[in-house]
C-alpha positions in Angstrom: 29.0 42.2 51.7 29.6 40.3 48.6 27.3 40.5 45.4 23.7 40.7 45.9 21.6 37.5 46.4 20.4 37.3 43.3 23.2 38.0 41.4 24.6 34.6 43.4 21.5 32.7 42.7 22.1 33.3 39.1 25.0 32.2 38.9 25.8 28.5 38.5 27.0 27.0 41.9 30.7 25.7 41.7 31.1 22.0 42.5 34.6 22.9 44.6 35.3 24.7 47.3 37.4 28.3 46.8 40.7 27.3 47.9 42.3 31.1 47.6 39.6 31.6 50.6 40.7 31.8 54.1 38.6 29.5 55.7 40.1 26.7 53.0 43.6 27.7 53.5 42.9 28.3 57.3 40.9 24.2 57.5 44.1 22.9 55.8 46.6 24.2 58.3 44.5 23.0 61.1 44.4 20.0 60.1 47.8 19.5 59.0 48.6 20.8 62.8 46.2 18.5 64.8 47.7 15.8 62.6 51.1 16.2 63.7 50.1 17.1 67.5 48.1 13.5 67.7 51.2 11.6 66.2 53.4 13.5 68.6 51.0 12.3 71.5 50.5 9.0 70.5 51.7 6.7 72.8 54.5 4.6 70.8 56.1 8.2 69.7 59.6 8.0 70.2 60.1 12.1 69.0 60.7 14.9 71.2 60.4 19.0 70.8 62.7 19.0 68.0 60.9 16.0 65.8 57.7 18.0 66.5 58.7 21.4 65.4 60.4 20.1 62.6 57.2 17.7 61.6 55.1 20.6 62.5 57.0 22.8 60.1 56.9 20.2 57.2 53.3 19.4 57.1 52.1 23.9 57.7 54.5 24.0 54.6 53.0 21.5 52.9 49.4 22.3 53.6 50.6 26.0 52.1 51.9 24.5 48.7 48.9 22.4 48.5 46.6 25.5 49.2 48.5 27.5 46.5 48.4 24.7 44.1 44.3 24.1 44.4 44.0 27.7 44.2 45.7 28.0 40.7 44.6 25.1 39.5 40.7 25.1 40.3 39.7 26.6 37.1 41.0 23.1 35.0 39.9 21.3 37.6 35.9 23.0 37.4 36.4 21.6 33.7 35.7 18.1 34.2 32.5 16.7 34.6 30.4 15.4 37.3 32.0 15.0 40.1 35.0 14.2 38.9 36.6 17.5 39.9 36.6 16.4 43.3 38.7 12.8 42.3 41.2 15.3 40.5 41.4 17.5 44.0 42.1 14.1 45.6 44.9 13.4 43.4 46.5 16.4 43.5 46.7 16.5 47.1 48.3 13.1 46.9 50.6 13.9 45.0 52.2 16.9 46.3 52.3 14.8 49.8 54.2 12.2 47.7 56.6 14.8 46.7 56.9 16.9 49.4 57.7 13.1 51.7 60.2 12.5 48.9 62.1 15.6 49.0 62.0 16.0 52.8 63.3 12.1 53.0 66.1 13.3 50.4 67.0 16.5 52.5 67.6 14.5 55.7 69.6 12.3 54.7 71.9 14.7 52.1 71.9 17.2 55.8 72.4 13.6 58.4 69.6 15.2 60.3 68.5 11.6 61.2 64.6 12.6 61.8 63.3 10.1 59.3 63.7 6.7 59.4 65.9 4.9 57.2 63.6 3.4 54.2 62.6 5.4 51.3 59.1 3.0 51.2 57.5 3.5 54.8 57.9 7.1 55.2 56.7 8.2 51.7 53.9 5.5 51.6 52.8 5.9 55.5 52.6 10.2 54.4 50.7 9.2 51.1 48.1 6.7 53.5 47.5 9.5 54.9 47.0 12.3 52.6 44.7 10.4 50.9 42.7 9.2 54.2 42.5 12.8 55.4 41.9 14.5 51.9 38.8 12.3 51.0 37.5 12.9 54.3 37.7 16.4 53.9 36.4 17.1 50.2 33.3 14.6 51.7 32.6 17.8 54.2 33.5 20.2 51.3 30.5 18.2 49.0 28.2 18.0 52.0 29.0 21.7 53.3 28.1 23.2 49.5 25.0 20.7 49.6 23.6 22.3 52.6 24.6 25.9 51.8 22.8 25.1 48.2 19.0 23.7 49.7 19.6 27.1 51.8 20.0 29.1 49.0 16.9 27.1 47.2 14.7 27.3 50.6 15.9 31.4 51.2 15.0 32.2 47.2 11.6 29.8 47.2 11.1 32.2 50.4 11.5 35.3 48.5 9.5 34.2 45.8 6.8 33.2 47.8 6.7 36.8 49.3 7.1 38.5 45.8 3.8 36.7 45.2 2.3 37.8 48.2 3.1 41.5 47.6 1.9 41.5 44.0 -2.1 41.4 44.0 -2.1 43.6 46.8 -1.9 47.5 44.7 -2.4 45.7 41.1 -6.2 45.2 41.5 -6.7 48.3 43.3 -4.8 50.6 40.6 -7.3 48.2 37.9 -10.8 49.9 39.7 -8.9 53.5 39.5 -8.6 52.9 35.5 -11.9 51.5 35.2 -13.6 54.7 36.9 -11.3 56.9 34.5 -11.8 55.4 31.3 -14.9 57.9 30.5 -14.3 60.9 33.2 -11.1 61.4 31.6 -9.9 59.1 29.2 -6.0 60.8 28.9 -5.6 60.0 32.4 -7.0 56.4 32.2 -4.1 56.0 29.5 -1.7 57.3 31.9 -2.8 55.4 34.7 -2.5 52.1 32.0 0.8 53.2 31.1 2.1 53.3 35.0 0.5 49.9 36.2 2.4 48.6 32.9 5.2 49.4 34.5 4.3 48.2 37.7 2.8 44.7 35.9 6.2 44.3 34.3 8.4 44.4 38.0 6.0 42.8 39.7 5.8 39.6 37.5 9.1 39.6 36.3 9.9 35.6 36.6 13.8 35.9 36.1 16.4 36.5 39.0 17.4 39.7 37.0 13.8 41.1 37.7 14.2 40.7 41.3 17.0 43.7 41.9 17.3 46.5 40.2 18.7 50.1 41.2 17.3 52.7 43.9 16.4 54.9 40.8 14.7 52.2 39.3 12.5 51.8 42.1 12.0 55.3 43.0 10.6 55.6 39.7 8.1 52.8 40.1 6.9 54.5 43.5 6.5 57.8 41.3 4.1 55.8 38.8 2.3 54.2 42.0 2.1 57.4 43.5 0.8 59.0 40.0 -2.0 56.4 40.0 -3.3 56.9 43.7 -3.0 61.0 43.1 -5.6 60.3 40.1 -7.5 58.3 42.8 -7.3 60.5 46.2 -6.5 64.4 44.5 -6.0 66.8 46.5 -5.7 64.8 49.8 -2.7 63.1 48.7 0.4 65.7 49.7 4.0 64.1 48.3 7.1 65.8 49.8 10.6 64.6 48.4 13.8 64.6 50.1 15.5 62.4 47.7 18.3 64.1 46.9 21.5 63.2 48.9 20.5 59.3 47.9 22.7 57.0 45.8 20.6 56.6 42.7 22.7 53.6 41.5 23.1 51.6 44.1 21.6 48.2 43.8 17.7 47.4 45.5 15.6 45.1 45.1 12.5 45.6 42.8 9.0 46.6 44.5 11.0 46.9 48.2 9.7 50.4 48.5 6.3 49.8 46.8 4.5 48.2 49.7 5.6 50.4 52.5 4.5 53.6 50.7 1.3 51.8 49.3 1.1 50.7 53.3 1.6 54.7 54.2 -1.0 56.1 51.8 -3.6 52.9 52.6 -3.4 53.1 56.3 -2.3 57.0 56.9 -3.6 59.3 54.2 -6.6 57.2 52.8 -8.3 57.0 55.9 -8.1 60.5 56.7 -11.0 63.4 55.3 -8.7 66.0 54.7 -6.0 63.6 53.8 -2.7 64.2 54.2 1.2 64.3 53.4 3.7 61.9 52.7 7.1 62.4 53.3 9.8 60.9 51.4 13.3 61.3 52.7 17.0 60.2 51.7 20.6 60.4 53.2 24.1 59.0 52.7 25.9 57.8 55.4 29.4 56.7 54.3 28.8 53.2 53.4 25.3 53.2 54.2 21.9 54.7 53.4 18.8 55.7 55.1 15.6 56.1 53.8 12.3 57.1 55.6 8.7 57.2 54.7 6.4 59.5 56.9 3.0 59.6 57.0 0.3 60.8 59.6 -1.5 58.5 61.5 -5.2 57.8 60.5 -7.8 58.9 63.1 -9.3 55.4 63.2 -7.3 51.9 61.9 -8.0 51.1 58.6 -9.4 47.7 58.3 -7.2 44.9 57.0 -4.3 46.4 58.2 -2.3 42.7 59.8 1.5 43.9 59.3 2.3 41.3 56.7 3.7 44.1 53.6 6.3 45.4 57.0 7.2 41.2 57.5 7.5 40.6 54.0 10.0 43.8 53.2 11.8 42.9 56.7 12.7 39.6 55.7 13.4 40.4 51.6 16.3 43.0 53.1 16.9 40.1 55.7 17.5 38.1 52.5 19.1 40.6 50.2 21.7 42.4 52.7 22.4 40.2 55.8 22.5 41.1 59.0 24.3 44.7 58.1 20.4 46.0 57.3 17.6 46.8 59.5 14.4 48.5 59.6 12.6 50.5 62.2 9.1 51.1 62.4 7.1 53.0 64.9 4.6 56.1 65.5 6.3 59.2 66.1 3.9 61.9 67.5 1.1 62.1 65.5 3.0 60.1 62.7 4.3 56.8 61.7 7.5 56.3 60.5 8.9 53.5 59.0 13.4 54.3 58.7 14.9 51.5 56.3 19.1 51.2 57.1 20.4 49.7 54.0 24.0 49.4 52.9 25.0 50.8 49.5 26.1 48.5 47.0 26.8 49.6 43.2 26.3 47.3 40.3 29.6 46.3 38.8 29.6 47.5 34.6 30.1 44.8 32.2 31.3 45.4 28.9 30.8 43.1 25.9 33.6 42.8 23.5 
């Protein structure tokens, strides 16, 4: 896929359509197509096969030209304000149908082809009618198409904020009772354990987009300092086994994705448990892809309070963050549960500051 989601939330929405992108190029040739088939249909149309390959052939080469000229000239045309960059797409497109009507009139009659109708007025103004009929009509679906792809954006991002939210409170006051019951057994641990949920405090209420994604090494490191805490908190009946090796440590995840569902494992798998238990932590490559599993036994009894939101909330944050490319599996496996995330690998692009 593209960039991540919040790397195109942070940046500033363009007021014009990209018109080096297929779909633009691919919207203008269909037009210019159905355009000609309709006039060749019409009723009062006095041109056969050879006026419609030939009309057919002028407008697909002028819908080209017109492409190739919005596409190079789309970074003037972002420069103007409000909306005029859309008036300045309008005229170009005017134009270059003004032109192109010129020359074509010019080459029919310097080659006595005898397609056009004698009159330099009605062909070029009848061709400029319409280029400006059609070309308002479509930059009006360009504006309402970005519009609606925009309050998705804003509805999708409010989403994943809203779930952001959800997921914070849920470890944060539990790691605050584990430092207040260290702070006089074992005051060097307590300081630890501050240090850590620090850490954990500053991903979970970072407010900017850039908080939102990090890297998988970033995040394995905030499971280590979760894990760190709740080892202080269940000793020896917390078991950790790592796997981790094979993974992309630079590829781009976002921030506390792989908090909840290990908080979720040691909650609802180990905690429960007398004798406790071990977590595993695995990690593979797969081409473009990774997959990343986390293990734990089942608890001989259901924890309480245990509804399946954290599992909703990270399904639907991947949902948001990879597409449809992503999925996630979750189900008890013998005498376990094991919850297999599929995530595609994407790799932060390096920026350098001259």
């Amino acid at each position: 896929m593209p960039d991540s989601a919040a790397q195109r939330s942070a940046s500033p929405r363009s007021p014009l359509p990209d018109f080096c992108s297929l779909p633009v190029i691919s919207a203008l040739l269909v037009v210019g197509a159905l355009c000609v088939t309709l006039a060749w249909l019409a009723p009062q149309s006095t041109r056969g096969w050879r006026g419609y390959s030939v009309g057919m052939l002028f407008v697909e080469w002028m819908a080209m030209v017109m492409g190739v000229a919005l596409c190079k000239l789309r970074p003037w045309l972002l420069r103007l304000p409000g909306r005029l960059p859309y008036a300045g797409v309008w005229l170009v497109m005017v134009l270059i149908v003004v032109f192109a009507s010129v020359l074509a009139q010019w080459m029919d009659g310097m080659l006595d082809m005898q397609l056009i109708t004698p009159g330099h007025s009605a062909f070029v103004r009848d061709n400029a009618l319409i280029a400006a009929l059609l070309g308002a009509a479509m930059l009006r679906y360009f504006y309402v198409l970005a519009e609606w792809q925009a309050r998705l954006a804003a509805v999708a991002h409010a989403r994943v904020e809203a779930l952001q939210a959800r997921i914070r409170p849920h470890f944060l006051f539990n790691s605050m009772n584990t430092v207040a019951a260290l702070v006089r057994v074992d005051p060097d641990a307590a300081e630890r354990t501050v240090e850590n949920l620090s850490e954990l405090f500053r991903a979970a209420l970072g407010q900017d987009d850039a908080a939102h994604v990090g890297t998988l090494g970033e995040e394995w490191q905030l499971v280590d300092r979760y894990l760190a805490i709740e080892q202080l908190r269940l000793g020896e009946r917390l078991r950790i086994r790592r796997e981790l090796d094979a993974l992309p440590m630079e590829a781009i995840m976002p921030t506390l994705l792989l908090q909840p569902l290990v908080e979720n494992a040691v909650r609802h798998g180990i905690q429960p448990r007398r004798d406790g238990g071990q977590l595993v932590l695995r990690g593979v490559r797969d081409g473009s892809m990774m997959r990343i599993e986390i293990d734990n036994p089942l608890a001989d009894q259901p924890a309480p309070g245990g509804s399946g939101h954290g599992l909703n909330n990270v399904r639907q944050r991947i949902a948001y963050h990879y597409g449809p490319r992503a999925r996630v599996e979750a189900s008890p496996q013998g005498e376990r549960f094991v919850v297999i995330l599929h995530l595609p690998i994407e790799i932060r692009r390096a920026h350098t500051d001259r």
